[in-house]
C-alpha positions as CSV (number, residue, x, y, z in Angstrom):
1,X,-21.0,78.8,30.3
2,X,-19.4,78.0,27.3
3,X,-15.3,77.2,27.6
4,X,-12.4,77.2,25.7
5,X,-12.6,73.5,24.9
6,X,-16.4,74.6,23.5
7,X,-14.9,77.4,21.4
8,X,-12.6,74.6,19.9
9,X,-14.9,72.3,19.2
10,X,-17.3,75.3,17.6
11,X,-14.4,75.9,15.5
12,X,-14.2,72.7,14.2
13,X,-17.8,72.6,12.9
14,X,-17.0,76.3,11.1
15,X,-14.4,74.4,9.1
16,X,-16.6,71.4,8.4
17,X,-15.1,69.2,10.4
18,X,-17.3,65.6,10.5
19,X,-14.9,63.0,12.1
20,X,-11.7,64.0,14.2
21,X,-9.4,60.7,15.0
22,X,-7.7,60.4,18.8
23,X,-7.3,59.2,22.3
24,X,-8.4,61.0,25.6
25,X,-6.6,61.7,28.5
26,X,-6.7,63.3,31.7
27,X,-5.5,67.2,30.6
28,X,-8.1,66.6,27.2
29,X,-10.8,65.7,28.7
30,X,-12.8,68.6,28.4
31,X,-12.1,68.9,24.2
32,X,-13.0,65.5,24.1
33,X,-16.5,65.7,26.0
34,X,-17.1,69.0,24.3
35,X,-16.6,67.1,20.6
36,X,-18.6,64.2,21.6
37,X,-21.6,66.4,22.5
38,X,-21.8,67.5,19.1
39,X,-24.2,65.3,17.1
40,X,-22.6,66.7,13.9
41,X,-18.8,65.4,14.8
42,X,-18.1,61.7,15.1
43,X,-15.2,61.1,17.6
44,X,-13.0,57.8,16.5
45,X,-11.3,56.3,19.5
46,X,-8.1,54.6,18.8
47,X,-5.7,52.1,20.6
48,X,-2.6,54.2,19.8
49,X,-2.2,58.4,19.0
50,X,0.0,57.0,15.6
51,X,-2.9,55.6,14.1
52,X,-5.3,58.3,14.8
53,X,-2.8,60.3,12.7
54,X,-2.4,58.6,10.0
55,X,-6.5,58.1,9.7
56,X,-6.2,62.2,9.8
57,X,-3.5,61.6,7.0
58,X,-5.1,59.6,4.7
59,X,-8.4,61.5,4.9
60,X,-6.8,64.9,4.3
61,X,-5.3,63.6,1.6
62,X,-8.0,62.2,-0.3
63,X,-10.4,64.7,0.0
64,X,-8.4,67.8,0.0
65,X,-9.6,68.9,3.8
66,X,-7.7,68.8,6.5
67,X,-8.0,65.1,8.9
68,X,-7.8,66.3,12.5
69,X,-6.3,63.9,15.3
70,X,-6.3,64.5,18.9
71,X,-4.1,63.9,21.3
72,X,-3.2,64.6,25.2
73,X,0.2,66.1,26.4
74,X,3.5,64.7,26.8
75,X,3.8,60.8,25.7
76,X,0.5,60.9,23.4
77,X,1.1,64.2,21.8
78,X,4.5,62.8,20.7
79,X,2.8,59.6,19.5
80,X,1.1,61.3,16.5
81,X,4.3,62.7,15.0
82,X,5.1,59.8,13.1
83,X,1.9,60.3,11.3
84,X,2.0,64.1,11.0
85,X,5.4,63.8,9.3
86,X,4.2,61.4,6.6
87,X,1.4,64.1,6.2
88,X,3.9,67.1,5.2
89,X,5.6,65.1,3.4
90,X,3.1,63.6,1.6
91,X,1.6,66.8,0.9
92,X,-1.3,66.0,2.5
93,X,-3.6,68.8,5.3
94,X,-4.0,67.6,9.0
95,X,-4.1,69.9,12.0
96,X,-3.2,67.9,15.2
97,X,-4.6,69.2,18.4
98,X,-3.4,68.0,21.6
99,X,-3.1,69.1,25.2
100,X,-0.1,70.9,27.1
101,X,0.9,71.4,30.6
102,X,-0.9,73.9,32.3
103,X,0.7,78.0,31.5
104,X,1.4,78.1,35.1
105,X,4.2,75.3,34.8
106,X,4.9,75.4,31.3
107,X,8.0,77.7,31.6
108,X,10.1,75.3,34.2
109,X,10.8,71.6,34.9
110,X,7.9,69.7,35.7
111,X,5.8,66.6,35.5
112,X,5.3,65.9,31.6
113,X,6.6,69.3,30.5
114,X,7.9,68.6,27.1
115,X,8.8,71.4,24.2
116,X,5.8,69.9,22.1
117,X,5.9,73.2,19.6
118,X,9.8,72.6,19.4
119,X,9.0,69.1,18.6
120,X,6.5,69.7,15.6
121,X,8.0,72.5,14.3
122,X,10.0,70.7,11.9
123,X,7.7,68.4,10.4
124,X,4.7,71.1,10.4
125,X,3.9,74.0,8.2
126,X,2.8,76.3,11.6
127,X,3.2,74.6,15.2
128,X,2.4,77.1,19.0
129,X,0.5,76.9,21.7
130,X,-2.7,78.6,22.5
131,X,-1.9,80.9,25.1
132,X,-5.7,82.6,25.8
133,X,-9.3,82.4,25.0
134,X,-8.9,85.4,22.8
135,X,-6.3,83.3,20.3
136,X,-8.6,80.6,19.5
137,X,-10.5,81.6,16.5
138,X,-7.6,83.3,15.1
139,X,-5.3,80.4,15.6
140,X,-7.8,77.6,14.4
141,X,-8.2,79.6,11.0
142,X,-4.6,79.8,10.5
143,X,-4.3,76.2,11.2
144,X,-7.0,75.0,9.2
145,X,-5.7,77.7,6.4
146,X,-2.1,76.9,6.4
147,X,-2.7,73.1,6.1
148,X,-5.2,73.3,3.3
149,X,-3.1,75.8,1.2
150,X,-0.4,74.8,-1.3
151,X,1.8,73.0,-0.6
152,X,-0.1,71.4,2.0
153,X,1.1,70.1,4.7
154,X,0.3,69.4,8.8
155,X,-0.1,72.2,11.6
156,X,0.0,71.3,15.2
157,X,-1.6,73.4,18.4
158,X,-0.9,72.6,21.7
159,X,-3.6,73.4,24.4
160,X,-2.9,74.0,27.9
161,X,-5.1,72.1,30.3
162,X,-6.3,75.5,32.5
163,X,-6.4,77.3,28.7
164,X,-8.7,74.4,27.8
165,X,-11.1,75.0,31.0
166,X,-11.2,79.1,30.8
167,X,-15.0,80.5,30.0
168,X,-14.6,81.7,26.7
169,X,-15.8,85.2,26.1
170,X,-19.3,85.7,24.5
171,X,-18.4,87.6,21.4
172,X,-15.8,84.9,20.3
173,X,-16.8,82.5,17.7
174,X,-15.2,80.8,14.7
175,X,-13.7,82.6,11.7
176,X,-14.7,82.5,8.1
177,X,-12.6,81.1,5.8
178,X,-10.7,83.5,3.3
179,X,-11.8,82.8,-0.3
180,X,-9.8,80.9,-2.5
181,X,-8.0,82.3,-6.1
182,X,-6.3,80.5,-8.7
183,X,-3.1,81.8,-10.1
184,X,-2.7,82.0,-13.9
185,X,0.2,81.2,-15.5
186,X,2.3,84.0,-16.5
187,X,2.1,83.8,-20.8
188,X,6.2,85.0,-21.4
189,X,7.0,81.6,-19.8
190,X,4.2,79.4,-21.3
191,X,6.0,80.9,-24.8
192,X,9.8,80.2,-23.5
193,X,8.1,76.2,-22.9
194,X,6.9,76.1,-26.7
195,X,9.8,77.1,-27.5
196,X,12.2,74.6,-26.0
197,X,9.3,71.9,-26.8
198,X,10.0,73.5,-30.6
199,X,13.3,72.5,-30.9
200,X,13.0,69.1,-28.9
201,X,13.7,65.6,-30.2
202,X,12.4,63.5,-27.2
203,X,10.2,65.2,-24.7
204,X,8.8,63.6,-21.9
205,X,6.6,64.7,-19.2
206,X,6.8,63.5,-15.6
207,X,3.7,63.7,-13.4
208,X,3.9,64.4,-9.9
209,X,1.3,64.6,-6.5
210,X,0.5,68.3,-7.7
211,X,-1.4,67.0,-10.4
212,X,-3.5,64.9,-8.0
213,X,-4.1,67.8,-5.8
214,X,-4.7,69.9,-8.6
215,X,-7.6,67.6,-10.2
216,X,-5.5,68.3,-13.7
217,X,-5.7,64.9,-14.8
218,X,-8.3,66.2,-18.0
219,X,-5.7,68.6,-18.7
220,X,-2.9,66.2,-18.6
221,X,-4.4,64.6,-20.7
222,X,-5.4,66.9,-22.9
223,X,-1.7,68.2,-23.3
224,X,0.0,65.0,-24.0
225,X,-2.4,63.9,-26.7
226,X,-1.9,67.3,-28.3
227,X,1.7,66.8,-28.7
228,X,1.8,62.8,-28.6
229,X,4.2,63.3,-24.9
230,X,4.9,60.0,-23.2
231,X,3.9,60.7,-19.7
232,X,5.2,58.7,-16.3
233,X,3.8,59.5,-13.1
234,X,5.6,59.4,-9.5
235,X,4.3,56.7,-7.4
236,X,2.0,59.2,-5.4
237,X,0.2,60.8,-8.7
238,X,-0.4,57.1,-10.1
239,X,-3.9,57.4,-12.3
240,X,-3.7,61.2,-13.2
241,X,-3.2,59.3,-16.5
242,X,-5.2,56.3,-16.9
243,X,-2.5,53.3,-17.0
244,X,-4.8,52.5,-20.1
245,X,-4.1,55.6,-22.0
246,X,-1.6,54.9,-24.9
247,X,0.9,57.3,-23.7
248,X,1.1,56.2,-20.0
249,X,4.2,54.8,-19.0
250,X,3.8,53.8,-15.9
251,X,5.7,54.8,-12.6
252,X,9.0,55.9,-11.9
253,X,10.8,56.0,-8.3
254,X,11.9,52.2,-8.5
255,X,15.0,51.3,-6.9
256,X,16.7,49.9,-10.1
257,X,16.2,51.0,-13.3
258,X,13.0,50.3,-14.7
259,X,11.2,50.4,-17.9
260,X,10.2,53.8,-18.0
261,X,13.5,54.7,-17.2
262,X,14.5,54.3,-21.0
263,X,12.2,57.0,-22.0
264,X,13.7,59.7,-20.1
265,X,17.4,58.2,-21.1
266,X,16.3,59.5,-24.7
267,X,14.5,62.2,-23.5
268,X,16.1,65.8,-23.9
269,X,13.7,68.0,-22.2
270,X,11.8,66.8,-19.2
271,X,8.4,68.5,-18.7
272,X,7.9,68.5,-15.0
273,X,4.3,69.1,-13.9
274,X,3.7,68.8,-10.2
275,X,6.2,67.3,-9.1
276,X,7.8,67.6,-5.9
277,X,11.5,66.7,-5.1
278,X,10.5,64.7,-2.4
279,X,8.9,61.7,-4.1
280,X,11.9,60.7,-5.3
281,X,15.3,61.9,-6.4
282,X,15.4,63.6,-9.9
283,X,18.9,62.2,-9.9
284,X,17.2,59.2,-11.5
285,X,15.7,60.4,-14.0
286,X,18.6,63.1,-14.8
287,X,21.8,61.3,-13.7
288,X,24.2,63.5,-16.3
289,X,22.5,66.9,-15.5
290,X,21.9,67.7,-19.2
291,X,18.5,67.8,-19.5
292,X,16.3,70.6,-19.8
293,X,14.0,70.9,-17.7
294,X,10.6,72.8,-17.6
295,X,8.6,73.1,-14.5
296,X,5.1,73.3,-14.0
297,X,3.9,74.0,-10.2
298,X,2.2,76.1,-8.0
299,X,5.7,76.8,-6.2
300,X,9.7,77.0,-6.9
301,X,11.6,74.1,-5.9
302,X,14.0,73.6,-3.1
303,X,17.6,73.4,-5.1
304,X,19.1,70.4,-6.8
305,X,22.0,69.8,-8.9
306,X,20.0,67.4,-11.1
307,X,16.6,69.5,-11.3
308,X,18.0,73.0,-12.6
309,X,15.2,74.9,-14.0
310,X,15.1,76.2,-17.8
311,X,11.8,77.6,-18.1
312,X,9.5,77.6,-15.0
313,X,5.5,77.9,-15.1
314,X,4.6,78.6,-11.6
315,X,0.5,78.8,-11.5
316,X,-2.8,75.9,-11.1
317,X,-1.3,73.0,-12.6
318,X,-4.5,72.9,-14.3
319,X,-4.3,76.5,-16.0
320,X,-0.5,76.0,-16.8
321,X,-1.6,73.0,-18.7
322,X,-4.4,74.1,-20.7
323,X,-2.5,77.4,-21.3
324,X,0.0,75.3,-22.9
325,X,-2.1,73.2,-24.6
326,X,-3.5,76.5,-26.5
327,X,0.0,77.7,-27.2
328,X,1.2,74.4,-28.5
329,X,-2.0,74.6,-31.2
330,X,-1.9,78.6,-31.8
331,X,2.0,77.4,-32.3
332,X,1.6,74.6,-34.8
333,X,3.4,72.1,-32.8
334,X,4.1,69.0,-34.6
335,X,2.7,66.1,-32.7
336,X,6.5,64.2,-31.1
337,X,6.5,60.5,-33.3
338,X,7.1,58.8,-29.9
339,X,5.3,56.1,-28.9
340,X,5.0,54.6,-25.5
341,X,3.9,50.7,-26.8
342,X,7.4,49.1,-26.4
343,X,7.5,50.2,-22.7
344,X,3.8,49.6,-22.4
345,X,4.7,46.3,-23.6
346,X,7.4,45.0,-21.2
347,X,5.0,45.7,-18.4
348,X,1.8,44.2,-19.9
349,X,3.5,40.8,-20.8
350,X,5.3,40.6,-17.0
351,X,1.8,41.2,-15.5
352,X,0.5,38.9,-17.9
353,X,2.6,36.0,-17.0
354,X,2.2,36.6,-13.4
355,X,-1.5,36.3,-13.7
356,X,-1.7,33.2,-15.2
357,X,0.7,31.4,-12.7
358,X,-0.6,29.2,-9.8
359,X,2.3,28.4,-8.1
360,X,2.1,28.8,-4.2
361,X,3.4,30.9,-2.7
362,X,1.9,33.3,-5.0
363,X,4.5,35.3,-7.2
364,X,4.0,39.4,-6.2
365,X,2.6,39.4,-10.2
366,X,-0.7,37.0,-9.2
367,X,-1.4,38.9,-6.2
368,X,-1.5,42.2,-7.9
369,X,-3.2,40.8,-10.9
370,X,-6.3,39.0,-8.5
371,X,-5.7,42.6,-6.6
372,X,-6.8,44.6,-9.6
373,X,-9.5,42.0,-11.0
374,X,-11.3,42.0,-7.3
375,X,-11.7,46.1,-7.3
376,X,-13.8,48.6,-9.8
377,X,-11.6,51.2,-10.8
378,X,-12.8,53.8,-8.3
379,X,-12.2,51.6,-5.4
380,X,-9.3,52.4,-3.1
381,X,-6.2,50.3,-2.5
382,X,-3.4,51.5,0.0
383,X,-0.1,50.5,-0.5
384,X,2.0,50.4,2.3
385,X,5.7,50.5,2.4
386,X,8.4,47.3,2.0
387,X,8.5,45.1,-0.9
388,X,4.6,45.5,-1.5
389,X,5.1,48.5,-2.7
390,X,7.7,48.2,-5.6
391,X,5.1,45.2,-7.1
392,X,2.2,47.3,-6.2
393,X,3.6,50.6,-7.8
394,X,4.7,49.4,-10.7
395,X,2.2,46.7,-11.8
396,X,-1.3,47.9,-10.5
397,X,-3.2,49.1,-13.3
398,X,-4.6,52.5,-11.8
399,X,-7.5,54.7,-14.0
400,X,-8.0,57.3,-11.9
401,X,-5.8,59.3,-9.3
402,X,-6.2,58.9,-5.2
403,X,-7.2,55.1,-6.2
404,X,-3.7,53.6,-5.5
405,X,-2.6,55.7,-2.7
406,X,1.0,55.4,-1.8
407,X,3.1,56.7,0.8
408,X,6.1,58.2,-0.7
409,X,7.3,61.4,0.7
410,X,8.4,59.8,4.1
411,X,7.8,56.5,3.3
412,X,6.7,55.4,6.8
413,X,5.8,51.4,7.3
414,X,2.3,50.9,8.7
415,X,0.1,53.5,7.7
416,X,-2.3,51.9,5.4
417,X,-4.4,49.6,8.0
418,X,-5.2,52.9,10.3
419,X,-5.2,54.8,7.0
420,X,-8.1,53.1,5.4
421,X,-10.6,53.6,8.5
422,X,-9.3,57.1,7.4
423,X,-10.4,56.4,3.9
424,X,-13.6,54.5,5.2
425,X,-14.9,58.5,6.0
426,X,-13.2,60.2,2.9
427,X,-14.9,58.3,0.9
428,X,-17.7,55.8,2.6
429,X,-19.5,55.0,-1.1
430,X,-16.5,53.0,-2.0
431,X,-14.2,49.8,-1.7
432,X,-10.6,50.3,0.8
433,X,-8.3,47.7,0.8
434,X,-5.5,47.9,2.8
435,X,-2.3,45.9,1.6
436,X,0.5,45.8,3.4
437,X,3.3,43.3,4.4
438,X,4.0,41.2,7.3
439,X,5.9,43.4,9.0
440,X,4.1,46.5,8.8
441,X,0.7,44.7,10.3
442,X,2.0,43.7,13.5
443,X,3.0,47.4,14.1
444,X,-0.5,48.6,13.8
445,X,-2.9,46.1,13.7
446,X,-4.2,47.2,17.2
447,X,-6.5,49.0,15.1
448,X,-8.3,46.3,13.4
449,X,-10.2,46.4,17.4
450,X,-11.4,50.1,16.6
451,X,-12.9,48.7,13.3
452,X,-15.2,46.2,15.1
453,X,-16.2,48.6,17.9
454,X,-16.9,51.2,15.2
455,X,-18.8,49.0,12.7
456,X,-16.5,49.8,9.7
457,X,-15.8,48.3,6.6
458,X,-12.0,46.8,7.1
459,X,-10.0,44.9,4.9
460,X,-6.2,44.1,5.1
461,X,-4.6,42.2,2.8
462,X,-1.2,40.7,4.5
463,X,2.0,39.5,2.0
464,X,3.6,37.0,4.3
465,X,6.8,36.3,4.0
466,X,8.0,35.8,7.6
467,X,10.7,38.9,7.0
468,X,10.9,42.9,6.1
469,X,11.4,41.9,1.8
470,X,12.5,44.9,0.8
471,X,15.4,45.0,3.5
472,X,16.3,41.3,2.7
473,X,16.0,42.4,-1.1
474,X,18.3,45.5,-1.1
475,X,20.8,44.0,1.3
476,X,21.1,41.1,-0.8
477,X,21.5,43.9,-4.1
478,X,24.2,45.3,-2.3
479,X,25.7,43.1,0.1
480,X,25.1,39.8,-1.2
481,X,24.0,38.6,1.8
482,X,21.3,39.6,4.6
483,X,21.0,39.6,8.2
484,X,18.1,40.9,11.4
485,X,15.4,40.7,8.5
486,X,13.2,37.1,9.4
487,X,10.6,36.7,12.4
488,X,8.1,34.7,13.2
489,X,4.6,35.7,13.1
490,X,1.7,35.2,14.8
491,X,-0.9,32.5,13.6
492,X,-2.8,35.7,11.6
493,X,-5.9,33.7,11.1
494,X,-6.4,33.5,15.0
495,X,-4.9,37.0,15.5
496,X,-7.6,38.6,13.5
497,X,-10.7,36.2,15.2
498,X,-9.4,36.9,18.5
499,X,-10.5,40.9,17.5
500,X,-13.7,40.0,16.4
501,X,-12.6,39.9,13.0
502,X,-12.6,37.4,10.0
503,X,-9.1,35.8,9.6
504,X,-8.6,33.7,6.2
505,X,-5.8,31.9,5.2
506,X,-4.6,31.7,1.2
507,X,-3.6,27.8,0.7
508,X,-3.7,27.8,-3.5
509,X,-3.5,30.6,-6.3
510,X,-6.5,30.2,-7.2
511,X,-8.1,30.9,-3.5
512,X,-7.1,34.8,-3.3
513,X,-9.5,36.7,-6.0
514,X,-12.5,35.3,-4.9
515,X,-11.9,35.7,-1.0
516,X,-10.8,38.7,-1.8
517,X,-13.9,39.6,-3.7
518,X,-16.4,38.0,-0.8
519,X,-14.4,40.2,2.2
520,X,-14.7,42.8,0.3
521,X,-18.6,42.3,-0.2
522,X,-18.9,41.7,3.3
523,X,-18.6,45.2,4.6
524,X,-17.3,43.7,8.1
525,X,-13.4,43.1,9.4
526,X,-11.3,40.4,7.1
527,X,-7.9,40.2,7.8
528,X,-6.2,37.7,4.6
529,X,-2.7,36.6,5.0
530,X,-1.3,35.5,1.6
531,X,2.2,33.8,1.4
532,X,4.3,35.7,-1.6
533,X,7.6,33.9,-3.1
534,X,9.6,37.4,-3.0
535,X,12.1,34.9,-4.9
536,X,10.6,37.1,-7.8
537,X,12.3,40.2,-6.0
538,X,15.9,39.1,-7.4
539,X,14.7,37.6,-10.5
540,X,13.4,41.4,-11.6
541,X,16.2,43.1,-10.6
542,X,18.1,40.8,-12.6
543,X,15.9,41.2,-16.0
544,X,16.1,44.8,-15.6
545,X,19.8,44.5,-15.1
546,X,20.0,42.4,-18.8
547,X,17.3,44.7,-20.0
548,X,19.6,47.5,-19.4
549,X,22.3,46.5,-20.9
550,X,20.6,45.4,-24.2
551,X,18.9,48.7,-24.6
């Protein structure tokens, strides 16, 4: 006879579930046995719960579907929080299942009780426990329904081990999903934004994750060449305008102030289309609080004194913009006579001297330069979080979105060498990299053994600099000084063969692009530690400093 555990895994397959990401353990054994019978759901064993949620992270947020990790009670349940939290914050749907205590214990002290709703509640959209049989279709649709639906985000259920082994009832099955319905925007406000952008002198718009999500890059588009709007994006919607388009800017959300940063210091109305104030602070982009601003989102913002709203659009992204676009035309907008080329400029000739140097250590400018030249434009890079990511953010020509894939809302180290076995399933027809710094690969690189087993395509790309940079580089901003930031790795080469894996070693400039290119090829494990001269990490914060005071 069928069981709860059964109905779960039945449940799973309703929602088209094809991979779920976890660990067993003795109170989930029976979800476990009852996935792996099913030839239609691949079961990824990891080394460690945190990875298995980020995997779940980075494939919800690539393809719009909700990862699912797994889990068993008490010590590995807690294990995938990390993960979960850099999903709602990130925007991104997961629904992590693990087990709980059995309901005949759960109420008083006991062996492994913890409060494991308590503990996801605050970095979930929905966290319970399912208490019966009965609650299990219901409870799967509302946690597949709640993560998927704007603004998305991570549920968590906890399963009792005797809930898990109950027969299940014959009539239940799954639950159909609800249909989807796309909110128009509301045509009094889309006239209040043309007429603020009618009386403007220096518009610009700033792209956020919504627009990702959205798929309203065409529209983007559309808009700002109708009006001739500069546009920067936040570091998670990088490539909802091509970095090749004239008016791209680039990124903002650097911790100094940056080229783009000049347009929005002449800008007086900031046209805010999916943008969420988590990504970064609009403090930076609106330090005297006398900008207008209009918003474009499929939700209100939480309050800040440096985001208050003049005109807010709240509908698809995509609609709002192509509303707008219409208005602007039916309007007789002038096109704005900004132009984007100085700021385009500033960044073209730093990457351009970067690429051309073959000093060694590499400069962060070569490595994302051979980084660029050694993927196609809808191959995958993740960027995970230290140093890496300021060079990586800001110099990594991106043409399309969810190609440079950042973590931003939480900003967690040590996502993006789980996350691209995650990656690997969301999108198997194309190239993942993972790049990441020192630091952040010892914390996870456990993983790199799951690759092997699993025959995946695996490729991590290690800035070595014996230290957390971007700790080193902000305590020596603001302290003059640093402390607790150097260690001493590992020989990576031998690290990486003792997995299985291919280890390489960058000795010249000239060595990365084409081992990069070759590991790449491969389709097997390659691990490629490069030394980076973060020397480069004072030297830009100093130009930007003289920049800034020349503008």
């Amino acid at each position: 006879m069928a069981t709860v555990a059964d109905l779960i895994a039945d449940c799973l397959h309703a929602e088209g579930v094809s991979v779920v990401f976890g660990l067993p353990g003795e109170e989930n054994t029976r979800i476990i046995q009852a996935i792996s019978d099913r030839p239609d759901i691949r079961f990824i064993l990891v080394h460690h719960e945190q990875a298995a949620s980020f995997m779940a992270d980075v494939y919800g947020r690539l393809t719009g579907r909700a990862g699912v990790c797994l889990a068993t009670l008490g010590p590995g349940a807690i294990n995938l929080l990390l993960g979960v939290a850099d999903a709602t914050t990130d925007s991104a749907p997961v629904v992590a299942i693990s087990a709980q205590v059995g309901l005949d214990r759960i109420y008083k002290e006991s062996h492994q009780v913890v409060a494991l709703t308590d503990m996801f509640a605050p970095v979930t959209k929905w966290s319970d426990t399912v208490a019966s049989a009965q609650a299990v279709p219901e409870m799967m649709r509302k946690a597949f329904d709640l993560a998927q639906a704007e603004r998305p985000g991570a549920t968590y259920l906890a399963v009792p081990e005797d809930v898990e082994a109950q027969v299940a009832p014959a009539d239940l099955g799954p639950l159909h999903g609800r249909p989807g319905h796309r909110a128009a925007a509301d045509l009094s406000q889309v006239w209040e934004a043309i007429d603020l952008l009618s009386h403007a002198k220096s518009p610009v718009i700033l792209a956020g994750h919504g627009v990702v999500r959205d798929h309203a890059g065409p529209q983007l588009r559309r808009f700002a060449e109708t009006l001739n709007l500069p546009v920067a994006t936040t570091f998670q919607a990088k490539g909802a305008l091509p970095d090749s388009h004239p008016n791209a800017l680039g990124v903002v959300g650097f911790m100094r102030h940056d080229y783009e940063n000049f347009a929005f210091d002449n800008a007086d109305v900031i046209i805010s289309v999916g943008y969420e104030l988590q990504e970064f602070a609009p403090s930076r982009i609106n330090p005297g609080h006398d900008k207008d601003i209009i918003h474009v989102n499929r939700f209100a913002q939480d309050v800040d004194d440096a985001y208050q709203i003049t005109v807010g659009i709240e509908s698809d992204v995509s609609s709002a913009l192509d509303t707008l676009s219409q208005a602007a035309e039916l309007a007789n907008l002038s096109p704005f006579p900004w132009r984007a080329a100085p700021i385009r400029r500033l960044q073209r000739e730093e990457l351009e001297r970067g690429a051309c140097d073959d000093s060694f250590p590499l400069t962060p400018q070569r490595v994302v330069a051979d980084t660029r030249a050694a993927l196609g434009p809808g191959d995958i890079v993740l960027v995970d979080t230290g140093a890496v990511k300021m060079w990586m953010a800001r110099l990594y020509q991106t043409e399309e979105p969810n190609t440079c894939v950042i973590s931003n809302g939480l900003s967690t180290m040590a996502w993006t060498l789980p996350g691209a076995i995650g990656a690997h399933f969301a999108a198997p027809d194309r190239q993942v990299l993972a790049v990441m710094g020192d630091g952040s690969f010892l914390m996870n690189s456990q993983e790199l053994a799951t690759a092997v087993r699993e025959h995946l395509p695996l490729v991590a790309l290690v800035w070595q600099d014996d230290s957390y940079g971007l700790i080193k580089w902000k305590m020596d901003l603001e302290l003059g000084r640093h402390s607790q930031v150097d260690f001493v790795n590992p020989d990576l080469v031998a690290y990486a063969e003792s997995f299985g894996a291919h280890g390489h070693r960058i000795t010249r400039a000239g060595q990365l692009g084409p081992v990069l290119r070759e590991a790449l090829a491969d389709g097997g494990v390659h691990v490629i530690a490069c030394p980076v001269d973060y020397r480069e990490n004072m030297a830009l914060t100093d130009r930007l400093g003289e920049l800034t005071i020349n503008m």
